[in-house]
C-alpha positions in Angstrom: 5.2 13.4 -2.2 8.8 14.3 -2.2 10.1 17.2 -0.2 9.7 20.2 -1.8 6.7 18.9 -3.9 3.4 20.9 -3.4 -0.2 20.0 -4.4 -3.1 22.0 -5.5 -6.6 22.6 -3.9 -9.4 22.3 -7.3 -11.5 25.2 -7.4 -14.7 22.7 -7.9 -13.6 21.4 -4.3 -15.2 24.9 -3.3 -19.1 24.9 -4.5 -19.0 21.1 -3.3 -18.8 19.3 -0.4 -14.5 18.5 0.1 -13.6 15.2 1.2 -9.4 14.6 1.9 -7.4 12.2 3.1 -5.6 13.2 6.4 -2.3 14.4 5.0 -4.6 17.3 2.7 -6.8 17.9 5.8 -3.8 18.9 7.6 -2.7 20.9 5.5 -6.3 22.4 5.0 -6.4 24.0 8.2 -3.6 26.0 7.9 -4.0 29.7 8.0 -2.4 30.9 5.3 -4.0 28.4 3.6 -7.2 29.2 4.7 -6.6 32.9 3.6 -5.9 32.2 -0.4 -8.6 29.5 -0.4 -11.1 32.6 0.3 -9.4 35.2 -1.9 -9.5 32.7 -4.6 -13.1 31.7 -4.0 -13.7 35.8 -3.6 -11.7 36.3 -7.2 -14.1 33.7 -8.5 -17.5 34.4 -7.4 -16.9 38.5 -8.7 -15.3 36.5 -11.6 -18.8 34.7 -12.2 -21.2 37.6 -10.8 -19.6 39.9 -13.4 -19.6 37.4 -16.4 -23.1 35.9 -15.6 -21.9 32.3 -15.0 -22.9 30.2 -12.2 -20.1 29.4 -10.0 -20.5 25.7 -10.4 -20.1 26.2 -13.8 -17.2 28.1 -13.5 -13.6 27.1 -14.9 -10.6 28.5 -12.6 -8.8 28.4 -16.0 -10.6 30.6 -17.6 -10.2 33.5 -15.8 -7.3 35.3 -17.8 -3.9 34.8 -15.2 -4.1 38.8 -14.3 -7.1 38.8 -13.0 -6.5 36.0 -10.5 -3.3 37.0 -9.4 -2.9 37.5 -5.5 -0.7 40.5 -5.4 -2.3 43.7 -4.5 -2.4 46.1 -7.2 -2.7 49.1 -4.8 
């Protein structure tokens, strides 16, 4: 990865069991990190809980770009 490249986290990697290499554990830990990680598993599960789908089943795609947005709409 070249400097100013980022990588994503998969939603799936959240109902399963993660395994990373080192340079992605790293960068698990951090705390910011750690924040959107639960607000997008949070987004997910009322995402699922409100449309009746397992959140195994799931696809981050489908929930419509507005509703997973992390800016507070307050």
């Amino acid at each position: 990865m070249t400097s100013g490249e980022f990588y994503e986290i998969p939603y799936r990697t959240m109902v399963r069991c993660i395994s990373v290499c080192f340079i992605l554990e790293a960068s698990m830990r951090i705390q910011p990190t750690c924040m959107s990680i639960g607000e997008a598993v949070g987004i997910a599960a009322a995402w699922a809980k409100k449309h009746n789908i397992q959140v195994n089943a799931l696809d981050w795609n489908d929930i419509p770009a507005a509703e997973r947005s992390y800016v507070s709409k307050m």
